[in-house]
Structures are given as structure tokens and as C-alpha cells.
C-alpha positions in Angstrom: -25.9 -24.0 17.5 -22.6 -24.5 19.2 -19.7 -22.1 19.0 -16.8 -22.8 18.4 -13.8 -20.6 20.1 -10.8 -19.8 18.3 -8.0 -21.1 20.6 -5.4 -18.4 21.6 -2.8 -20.9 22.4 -3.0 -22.4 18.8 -3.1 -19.4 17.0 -1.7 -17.0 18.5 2.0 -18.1 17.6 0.6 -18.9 14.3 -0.4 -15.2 13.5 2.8 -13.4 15.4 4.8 -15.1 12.8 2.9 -14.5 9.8 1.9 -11.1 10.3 4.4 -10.0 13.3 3.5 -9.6 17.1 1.7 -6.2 16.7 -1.8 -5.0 16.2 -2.7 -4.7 12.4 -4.3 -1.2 12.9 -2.1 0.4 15.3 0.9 -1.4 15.0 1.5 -1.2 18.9 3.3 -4.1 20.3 3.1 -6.1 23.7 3.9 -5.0 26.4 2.0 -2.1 25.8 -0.9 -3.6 24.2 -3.1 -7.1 24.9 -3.3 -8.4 21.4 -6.7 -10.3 20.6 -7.4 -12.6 18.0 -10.2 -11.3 15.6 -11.9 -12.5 13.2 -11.5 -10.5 10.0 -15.1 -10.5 8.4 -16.9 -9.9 12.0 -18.4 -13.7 11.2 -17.5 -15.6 15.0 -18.4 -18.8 13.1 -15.8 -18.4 10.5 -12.8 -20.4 11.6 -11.0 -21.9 8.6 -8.1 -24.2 9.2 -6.1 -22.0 7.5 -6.0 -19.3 10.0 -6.9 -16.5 6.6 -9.8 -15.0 8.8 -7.8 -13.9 11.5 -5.6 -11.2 12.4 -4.2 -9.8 15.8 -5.8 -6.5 16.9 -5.0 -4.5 20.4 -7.9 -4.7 22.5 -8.8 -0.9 21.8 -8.7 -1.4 18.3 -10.8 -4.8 18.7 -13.6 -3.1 20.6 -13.6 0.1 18.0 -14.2 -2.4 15.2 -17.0 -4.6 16.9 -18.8 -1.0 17.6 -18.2 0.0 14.0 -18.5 -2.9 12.3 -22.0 -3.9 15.0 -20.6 -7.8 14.8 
């Protein structure tokens, strides 16, 4: 099955506004950081149109999760 990506240039705006432009663990903020969008449940193939399984994580923060999480 095909996967399909979440696109950065759509959502990204969409999530700075809603949640701010910060990761949600850490709270650091661009410059200092490379915010990634991530999908909240570990599930790649969950992309609702509503945007309610996403949230901006730092790439540290991102990576710490997949290895905790193992998705």
C-alpha cells in the first residue's frame, strides 16, 4: 500500500497557529530547533483532514519518541 506523506508546506502553518511555532515537548522554538510534523498516535497512515493527529515536535524530541514509542 501507498503512503501517503503529510505535506509540510500545508500543515506546517496550519499547526504554528493552532498550537504556536514551538515543539510540544520542549517548547524550544526555531531558530534553535527544526520543528517536524508528527503524527500523534505513531500511526504514519493516519492523516485526517482535520489536522487532530498532528503536532510539531523538535527533531530531538521526534526521534526520542519514535525510539520509545518503536513506531
Amino acid at each position: 500500500m501507498k503512503r501517503k506523506y503529510v505535506s509540510r508546506k500545508k500543515w506546517y502553518p496550519i499547526l504554528c497557529e493552532r498550537d504556536g511555532e514551538r515543539c510540544r515537548i520542549c517548547g524550544k522554538e526555531p531558530p534553535y530547533v527544526y520543528l517536524e510534523i508528527d503524527h500523534t498516535d505513531g500511526n504514519k497512515n493516519n492523516n485526517p483532514q482535520d489536522g487532530s493527529n498532528f503536532q510539531l515536535l523538535c527533531r530531538k524530541d521526534n526521534r526520542a519518541k519514535s525510539i520509545v514509542t518503536g513506531k
